[in-house]
Backbone as XML, in Angstrom:
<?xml version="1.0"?>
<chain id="A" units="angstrom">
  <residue number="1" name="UNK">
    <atom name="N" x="0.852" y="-1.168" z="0.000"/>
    <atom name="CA" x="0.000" y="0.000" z="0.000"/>
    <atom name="C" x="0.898" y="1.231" z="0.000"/>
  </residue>
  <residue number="2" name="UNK">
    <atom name="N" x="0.964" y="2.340" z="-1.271"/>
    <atom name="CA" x="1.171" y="3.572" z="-0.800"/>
    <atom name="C" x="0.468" y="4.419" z="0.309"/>
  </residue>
  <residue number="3" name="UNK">
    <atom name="N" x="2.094" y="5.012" z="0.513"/>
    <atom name="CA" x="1.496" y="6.178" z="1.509"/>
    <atom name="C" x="1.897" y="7.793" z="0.846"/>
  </residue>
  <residue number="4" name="UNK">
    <atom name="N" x="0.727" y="8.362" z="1.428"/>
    <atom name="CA" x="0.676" y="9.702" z="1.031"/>
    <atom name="C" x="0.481" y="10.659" z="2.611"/>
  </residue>
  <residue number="5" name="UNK">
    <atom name="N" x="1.562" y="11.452" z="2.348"/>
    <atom name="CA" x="1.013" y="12.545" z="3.480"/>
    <atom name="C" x="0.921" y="14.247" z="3.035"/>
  </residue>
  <residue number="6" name="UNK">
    <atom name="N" x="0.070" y="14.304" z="3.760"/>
    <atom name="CA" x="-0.386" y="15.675" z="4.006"/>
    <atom name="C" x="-0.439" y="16.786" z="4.633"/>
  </residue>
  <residue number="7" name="UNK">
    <atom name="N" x="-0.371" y="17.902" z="4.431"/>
    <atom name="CA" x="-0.145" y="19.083" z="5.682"/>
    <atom name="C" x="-1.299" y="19.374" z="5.757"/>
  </residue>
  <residue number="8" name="UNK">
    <atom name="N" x="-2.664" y="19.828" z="6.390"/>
    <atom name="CA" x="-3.517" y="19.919" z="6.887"/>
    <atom name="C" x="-3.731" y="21.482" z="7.755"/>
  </residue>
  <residue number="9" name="UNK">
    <atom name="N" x="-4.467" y="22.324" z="6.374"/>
    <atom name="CA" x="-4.761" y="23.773" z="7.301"/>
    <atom name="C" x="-5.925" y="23.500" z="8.176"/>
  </residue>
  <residue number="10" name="UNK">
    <atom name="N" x="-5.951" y="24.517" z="8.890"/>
    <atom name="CA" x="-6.581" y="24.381" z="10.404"/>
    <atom name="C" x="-7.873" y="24.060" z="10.013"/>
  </residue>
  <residue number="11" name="UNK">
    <atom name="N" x="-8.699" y="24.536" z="8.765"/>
    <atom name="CA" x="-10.185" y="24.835" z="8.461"/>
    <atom name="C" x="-10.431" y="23.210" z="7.621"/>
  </residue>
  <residue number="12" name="UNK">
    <atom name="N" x="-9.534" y="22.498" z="7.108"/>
    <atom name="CA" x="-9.589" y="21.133" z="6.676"/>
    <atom name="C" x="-9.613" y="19.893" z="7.890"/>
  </residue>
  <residue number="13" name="UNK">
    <atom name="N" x="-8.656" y="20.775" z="9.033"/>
    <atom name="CA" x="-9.018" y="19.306" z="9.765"/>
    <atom name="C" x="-10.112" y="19.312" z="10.521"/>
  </residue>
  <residue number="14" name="UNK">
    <atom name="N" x="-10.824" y="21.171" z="10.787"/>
    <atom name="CA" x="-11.925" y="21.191" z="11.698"/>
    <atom name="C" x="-12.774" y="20.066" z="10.815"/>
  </residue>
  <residue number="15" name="UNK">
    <atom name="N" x="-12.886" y="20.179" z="9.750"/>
    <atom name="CA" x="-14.143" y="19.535" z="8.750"/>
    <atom name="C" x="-14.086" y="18.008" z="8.808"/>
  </residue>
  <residue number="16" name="UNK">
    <atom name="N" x="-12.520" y="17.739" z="8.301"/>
    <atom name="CA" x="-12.420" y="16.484" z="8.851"/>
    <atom name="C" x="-13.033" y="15.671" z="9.691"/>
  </residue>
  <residue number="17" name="UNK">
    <atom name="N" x="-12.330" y="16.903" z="11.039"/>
    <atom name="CA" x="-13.092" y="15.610" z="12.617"/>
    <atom name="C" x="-14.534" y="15.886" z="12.539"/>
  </residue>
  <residue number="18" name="UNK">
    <atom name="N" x="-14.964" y="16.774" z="11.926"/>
    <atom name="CA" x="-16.888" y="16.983" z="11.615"/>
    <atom name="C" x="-17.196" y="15.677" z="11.300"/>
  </residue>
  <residue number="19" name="UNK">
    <atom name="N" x="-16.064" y="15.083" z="9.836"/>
    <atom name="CA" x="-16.964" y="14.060" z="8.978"/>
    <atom name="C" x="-16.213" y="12.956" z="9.743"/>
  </residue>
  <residue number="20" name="UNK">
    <atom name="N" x="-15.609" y="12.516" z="11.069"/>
    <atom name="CA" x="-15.045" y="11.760" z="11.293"/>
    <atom name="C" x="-16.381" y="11.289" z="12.393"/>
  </residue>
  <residue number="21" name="UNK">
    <atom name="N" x="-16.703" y="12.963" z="13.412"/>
    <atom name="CA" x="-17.619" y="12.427" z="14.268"/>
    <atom name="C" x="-18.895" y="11.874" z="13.659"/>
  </residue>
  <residue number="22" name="UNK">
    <atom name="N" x="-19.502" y="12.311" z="12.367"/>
    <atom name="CA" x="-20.697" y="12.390" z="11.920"/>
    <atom name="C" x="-20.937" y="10.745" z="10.887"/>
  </residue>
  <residue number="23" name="UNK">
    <atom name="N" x="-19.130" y="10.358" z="10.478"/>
    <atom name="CA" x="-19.441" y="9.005" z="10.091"/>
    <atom name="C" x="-19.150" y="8.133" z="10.974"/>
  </residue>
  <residue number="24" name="UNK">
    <atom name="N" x="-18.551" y="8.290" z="11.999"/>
    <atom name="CA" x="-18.295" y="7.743" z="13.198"/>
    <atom name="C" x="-17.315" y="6.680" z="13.159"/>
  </residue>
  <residue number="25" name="UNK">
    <atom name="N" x="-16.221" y="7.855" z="12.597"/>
    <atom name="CA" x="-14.542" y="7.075" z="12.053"/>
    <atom name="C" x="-13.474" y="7.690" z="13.207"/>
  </residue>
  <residue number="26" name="UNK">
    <atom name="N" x="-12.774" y="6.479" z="13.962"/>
    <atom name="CA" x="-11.640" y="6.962" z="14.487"/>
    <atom name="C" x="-10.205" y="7.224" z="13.746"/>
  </residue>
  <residue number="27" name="UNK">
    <atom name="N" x="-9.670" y="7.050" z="13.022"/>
    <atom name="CA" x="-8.712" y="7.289" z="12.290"/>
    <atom name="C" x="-9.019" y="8.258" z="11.234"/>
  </residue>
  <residue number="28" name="UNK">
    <atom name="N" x="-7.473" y="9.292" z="10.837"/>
    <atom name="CA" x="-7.861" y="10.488" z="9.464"/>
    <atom name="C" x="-7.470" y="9.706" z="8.487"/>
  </residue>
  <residue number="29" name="UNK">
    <atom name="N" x="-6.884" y="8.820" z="8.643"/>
    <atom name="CA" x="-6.795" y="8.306" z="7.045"/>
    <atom name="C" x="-8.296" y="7.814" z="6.453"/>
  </residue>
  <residue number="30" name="UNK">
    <atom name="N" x="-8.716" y="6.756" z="7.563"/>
    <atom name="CA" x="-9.391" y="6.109" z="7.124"/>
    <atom name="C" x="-11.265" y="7.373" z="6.537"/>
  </residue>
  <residue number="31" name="UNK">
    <atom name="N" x="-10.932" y="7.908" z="7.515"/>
    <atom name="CA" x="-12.019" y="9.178" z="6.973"/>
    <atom name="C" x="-11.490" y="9.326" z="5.429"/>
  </residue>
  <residue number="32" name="UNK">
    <atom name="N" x="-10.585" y="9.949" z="5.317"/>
    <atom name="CA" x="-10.274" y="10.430" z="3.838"/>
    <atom name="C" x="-10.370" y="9.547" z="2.961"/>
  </residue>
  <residue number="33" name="UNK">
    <atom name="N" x="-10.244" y="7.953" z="3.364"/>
    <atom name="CA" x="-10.393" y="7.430" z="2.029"/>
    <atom name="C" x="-11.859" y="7.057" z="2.138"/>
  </residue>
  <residue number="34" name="UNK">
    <atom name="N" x="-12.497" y="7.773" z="2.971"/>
    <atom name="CA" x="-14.152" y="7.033" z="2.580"/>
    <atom name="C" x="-14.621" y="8.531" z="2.230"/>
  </residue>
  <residue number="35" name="UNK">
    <atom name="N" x="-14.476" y="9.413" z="2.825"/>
    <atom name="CA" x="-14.762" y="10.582" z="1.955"/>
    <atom name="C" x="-14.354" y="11.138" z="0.645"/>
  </residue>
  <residue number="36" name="UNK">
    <atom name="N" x="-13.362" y="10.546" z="-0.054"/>
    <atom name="CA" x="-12.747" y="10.118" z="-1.304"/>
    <atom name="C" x="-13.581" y="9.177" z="-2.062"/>
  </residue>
  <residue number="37" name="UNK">
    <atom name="N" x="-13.814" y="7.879" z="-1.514"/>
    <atom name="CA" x="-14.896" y="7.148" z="-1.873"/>
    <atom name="C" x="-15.983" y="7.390" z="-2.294"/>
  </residue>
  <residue number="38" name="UNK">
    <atom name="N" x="-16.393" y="8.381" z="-1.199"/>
    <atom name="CA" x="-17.631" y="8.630" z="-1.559"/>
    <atom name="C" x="-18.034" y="9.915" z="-2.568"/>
  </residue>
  <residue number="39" name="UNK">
    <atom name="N" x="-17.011" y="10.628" z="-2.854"/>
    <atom name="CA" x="-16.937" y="11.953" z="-3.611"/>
    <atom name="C" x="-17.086" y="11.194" z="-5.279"/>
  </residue>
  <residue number="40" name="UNK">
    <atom name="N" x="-16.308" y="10.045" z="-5.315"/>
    <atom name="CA" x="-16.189" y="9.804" z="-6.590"/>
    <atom name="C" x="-17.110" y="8.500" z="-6.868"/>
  </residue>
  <residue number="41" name="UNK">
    <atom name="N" x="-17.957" y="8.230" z="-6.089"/>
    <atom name="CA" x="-19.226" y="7.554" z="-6.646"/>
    <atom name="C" x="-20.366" y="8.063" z="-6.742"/>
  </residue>
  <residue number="42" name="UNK">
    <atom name="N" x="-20.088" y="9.713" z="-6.283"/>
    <atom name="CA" x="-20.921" y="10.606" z="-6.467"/>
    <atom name="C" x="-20.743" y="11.220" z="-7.817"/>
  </residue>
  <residue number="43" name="UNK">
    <atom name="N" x="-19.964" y="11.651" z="-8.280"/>
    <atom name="CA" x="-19.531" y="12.202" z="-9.453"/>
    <atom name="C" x="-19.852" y="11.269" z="-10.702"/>
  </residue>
  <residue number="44" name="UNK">
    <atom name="N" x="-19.498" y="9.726" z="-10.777"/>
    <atom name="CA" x="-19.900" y="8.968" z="-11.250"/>
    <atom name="C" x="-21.246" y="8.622" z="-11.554"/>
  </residue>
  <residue number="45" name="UNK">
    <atom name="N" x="-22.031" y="8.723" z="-10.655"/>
    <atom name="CA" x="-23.548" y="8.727" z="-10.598"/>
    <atom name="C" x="-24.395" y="9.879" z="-11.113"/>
  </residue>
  <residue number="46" name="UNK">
    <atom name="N" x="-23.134" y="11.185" z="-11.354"/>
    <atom name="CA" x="-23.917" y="12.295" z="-12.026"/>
    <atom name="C" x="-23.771" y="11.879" z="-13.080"/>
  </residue>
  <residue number="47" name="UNK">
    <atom name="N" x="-25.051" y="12.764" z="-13.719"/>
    <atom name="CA" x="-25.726" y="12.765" z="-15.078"/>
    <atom name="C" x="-24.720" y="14.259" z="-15.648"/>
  </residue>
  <residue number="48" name="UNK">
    <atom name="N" x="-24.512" y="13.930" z="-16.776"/>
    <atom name="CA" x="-23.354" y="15.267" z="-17.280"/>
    <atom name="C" x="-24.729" y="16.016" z="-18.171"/>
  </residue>
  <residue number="49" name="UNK">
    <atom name="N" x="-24.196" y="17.341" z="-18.451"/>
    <atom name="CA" x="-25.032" y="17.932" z="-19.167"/>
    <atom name="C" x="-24.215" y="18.102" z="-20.234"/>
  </residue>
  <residue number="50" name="UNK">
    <atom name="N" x="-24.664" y="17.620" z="-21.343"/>
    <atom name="CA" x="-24.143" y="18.210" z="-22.479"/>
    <atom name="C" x="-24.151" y="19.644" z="-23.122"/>
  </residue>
  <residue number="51" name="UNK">
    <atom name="N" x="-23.138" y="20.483" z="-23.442"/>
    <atom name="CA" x="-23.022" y="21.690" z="-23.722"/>
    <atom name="C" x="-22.693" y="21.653" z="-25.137"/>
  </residue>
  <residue number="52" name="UNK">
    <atom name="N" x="-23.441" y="22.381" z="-26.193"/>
    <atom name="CA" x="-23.490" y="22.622" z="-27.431"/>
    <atom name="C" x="-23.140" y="23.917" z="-28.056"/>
  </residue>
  <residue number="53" name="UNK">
    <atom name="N" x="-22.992" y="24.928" z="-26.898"/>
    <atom name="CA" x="-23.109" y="25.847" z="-27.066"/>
    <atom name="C" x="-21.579" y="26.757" z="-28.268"/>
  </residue>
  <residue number="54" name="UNK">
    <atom name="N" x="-20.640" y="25.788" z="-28.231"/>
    <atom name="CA" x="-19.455" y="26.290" z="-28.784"/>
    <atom name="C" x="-19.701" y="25.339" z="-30.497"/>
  </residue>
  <residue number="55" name="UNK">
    <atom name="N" x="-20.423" y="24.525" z="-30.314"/>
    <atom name="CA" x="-21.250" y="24.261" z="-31.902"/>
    <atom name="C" x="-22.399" y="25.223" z="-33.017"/>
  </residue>
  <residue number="56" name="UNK">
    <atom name="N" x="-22.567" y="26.545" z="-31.738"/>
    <atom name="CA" x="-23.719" y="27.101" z="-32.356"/>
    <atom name="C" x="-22.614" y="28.077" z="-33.879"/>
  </residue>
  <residue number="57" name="UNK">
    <atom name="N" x="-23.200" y="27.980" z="-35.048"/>
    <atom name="CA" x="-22.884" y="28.843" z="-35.825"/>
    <atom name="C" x="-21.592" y="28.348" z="-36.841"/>
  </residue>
  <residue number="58" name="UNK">
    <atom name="N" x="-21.233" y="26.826" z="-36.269"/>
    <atom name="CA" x="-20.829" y="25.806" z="-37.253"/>
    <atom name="C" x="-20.622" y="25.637" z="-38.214"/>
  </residue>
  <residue number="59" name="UNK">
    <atom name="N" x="-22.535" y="25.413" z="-38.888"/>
    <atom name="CA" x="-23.058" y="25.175" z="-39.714"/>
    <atom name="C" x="-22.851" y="25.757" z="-41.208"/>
  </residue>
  <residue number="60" name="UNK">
    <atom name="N" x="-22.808" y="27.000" z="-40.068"/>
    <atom name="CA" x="-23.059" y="28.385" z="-41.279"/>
    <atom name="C" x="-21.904" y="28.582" z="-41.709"/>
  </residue>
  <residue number="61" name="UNK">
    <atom name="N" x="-20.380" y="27.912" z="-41.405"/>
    <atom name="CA" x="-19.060" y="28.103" z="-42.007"/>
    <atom name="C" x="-19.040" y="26.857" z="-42.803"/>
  </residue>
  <residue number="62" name="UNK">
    <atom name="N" x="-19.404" y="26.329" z="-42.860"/>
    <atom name="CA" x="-18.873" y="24.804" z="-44.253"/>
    <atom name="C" x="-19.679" y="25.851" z="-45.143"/>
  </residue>
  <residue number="63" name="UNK">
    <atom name="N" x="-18.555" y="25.125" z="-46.448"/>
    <atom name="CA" x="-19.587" y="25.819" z="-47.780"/>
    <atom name="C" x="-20.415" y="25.448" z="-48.288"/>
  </residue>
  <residue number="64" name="UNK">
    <atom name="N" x="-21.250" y="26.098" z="-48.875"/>
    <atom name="CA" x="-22.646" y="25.564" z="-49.772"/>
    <atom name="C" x="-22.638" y="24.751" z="-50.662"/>
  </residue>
  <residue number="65" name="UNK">
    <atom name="N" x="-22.982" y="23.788" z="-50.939"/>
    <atom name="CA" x="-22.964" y="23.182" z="-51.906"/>
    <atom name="C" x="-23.337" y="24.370" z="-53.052"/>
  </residue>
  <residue number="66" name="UNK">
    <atom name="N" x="-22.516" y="23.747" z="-54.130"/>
    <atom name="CA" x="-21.908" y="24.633" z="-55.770"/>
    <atom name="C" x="-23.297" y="24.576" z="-56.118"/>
  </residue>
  <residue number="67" name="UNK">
    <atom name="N" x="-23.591" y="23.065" z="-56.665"/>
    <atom name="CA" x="-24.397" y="22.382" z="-57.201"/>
    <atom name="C" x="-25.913" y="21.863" z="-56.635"/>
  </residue>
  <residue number="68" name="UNK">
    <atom name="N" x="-26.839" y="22.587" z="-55.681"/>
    <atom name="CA" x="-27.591" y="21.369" z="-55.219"/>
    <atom name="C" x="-28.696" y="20.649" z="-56.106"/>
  </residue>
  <residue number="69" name="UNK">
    <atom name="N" x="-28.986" y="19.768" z="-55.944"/>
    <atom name="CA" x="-30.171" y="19.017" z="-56.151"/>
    <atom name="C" x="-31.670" y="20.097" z="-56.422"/>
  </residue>
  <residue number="70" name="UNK">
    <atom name="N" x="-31.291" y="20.598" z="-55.391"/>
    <atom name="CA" x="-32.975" y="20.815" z="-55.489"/>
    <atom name="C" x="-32.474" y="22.436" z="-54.946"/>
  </residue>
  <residue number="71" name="UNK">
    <atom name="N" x="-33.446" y="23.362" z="-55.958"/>
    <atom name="CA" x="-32.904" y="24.879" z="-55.605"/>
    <atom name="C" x="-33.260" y="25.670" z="-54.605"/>
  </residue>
  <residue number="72" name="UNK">
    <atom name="N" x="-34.297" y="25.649" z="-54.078"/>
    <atom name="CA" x="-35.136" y="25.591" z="-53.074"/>
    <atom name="C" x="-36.088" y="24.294" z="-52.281"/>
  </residue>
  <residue number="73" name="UNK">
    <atom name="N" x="-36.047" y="24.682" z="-50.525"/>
    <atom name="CA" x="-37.161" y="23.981" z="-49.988"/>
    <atom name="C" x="-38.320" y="23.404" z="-50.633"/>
  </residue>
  <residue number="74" name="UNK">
    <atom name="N" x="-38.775" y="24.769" z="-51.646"/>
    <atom name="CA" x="-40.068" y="23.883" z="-51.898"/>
    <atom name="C" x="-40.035" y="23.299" z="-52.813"/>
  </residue>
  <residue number="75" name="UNK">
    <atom name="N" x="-38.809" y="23.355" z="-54.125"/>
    <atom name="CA" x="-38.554" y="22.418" z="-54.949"/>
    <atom name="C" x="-38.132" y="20.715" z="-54.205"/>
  </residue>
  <residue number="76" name="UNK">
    <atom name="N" x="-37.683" y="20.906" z="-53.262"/>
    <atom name="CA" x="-37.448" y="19.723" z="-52.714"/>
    <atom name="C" x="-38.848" y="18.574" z="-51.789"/>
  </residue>
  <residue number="77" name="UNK">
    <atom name="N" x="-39.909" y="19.758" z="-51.353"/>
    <atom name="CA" x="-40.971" y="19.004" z="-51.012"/>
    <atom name="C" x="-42.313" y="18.841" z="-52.692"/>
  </residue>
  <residue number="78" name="UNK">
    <atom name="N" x="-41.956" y="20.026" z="-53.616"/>
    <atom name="CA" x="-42.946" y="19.293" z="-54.342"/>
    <atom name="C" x="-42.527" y="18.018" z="-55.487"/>
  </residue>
  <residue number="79" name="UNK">
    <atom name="N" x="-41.208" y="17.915" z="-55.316"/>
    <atom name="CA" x="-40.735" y="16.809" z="-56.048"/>
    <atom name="C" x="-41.047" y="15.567" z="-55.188"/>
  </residue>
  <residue number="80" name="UNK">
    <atom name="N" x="-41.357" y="15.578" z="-54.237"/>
    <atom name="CA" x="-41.496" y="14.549" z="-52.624"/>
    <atom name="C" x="-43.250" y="13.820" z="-53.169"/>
  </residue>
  <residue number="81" name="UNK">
    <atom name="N" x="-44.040" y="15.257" z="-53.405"/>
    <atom name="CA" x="-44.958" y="15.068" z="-53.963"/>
    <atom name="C" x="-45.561" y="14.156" z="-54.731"/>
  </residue>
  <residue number="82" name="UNK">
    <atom name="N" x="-44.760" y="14.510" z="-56.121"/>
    <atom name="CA" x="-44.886" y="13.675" z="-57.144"/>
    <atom name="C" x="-44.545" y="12.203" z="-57.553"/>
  </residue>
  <residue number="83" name="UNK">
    <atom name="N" x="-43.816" y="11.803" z="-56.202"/>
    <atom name="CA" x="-43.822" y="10.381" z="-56.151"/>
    <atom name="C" x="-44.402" y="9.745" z="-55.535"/>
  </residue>
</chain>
């Protein structure tokens, strides 16, 4: 097993012994690795939001087709029509 140590400002270990009394852990290691534990099966269990927002306006930079098919919308639905 690695070991890792830490220096510990005053306002981290008050919180600590908070989550030590409140999970009802005698040891700081063993707090940290269940509050570690538990941070990242939390994160895991979130749902991400997908952000699109750096896709908006994309579209409008590829070039136009030279050539299309159909010259307009409604050339393209009344040809839809006729079949």
């Amino acid at each position: 097993m690695s070991q890792l140590n830490i220096n510990l400002t005053p306002q981290f270990e008050k919180e600590l012994l908070e989550y030590m009394k409140q999970a009802k852990i005698t040891q700081k290691s063993e707090a940290i690795r269940q509050a570690l534990h538990e941070a990242v099966e939390q994160l895991k269990s979130k749902k991400r939001e997908v952000d699109f927002s750096r896709w908006l306006g994309m579209g409008l930079k590829a070039p136009q087709n030279p050539n299309p098919r159909f010259k307009t919308h409604d050339d393209l639905w009344e040809k839809d029509k006729e079949d």
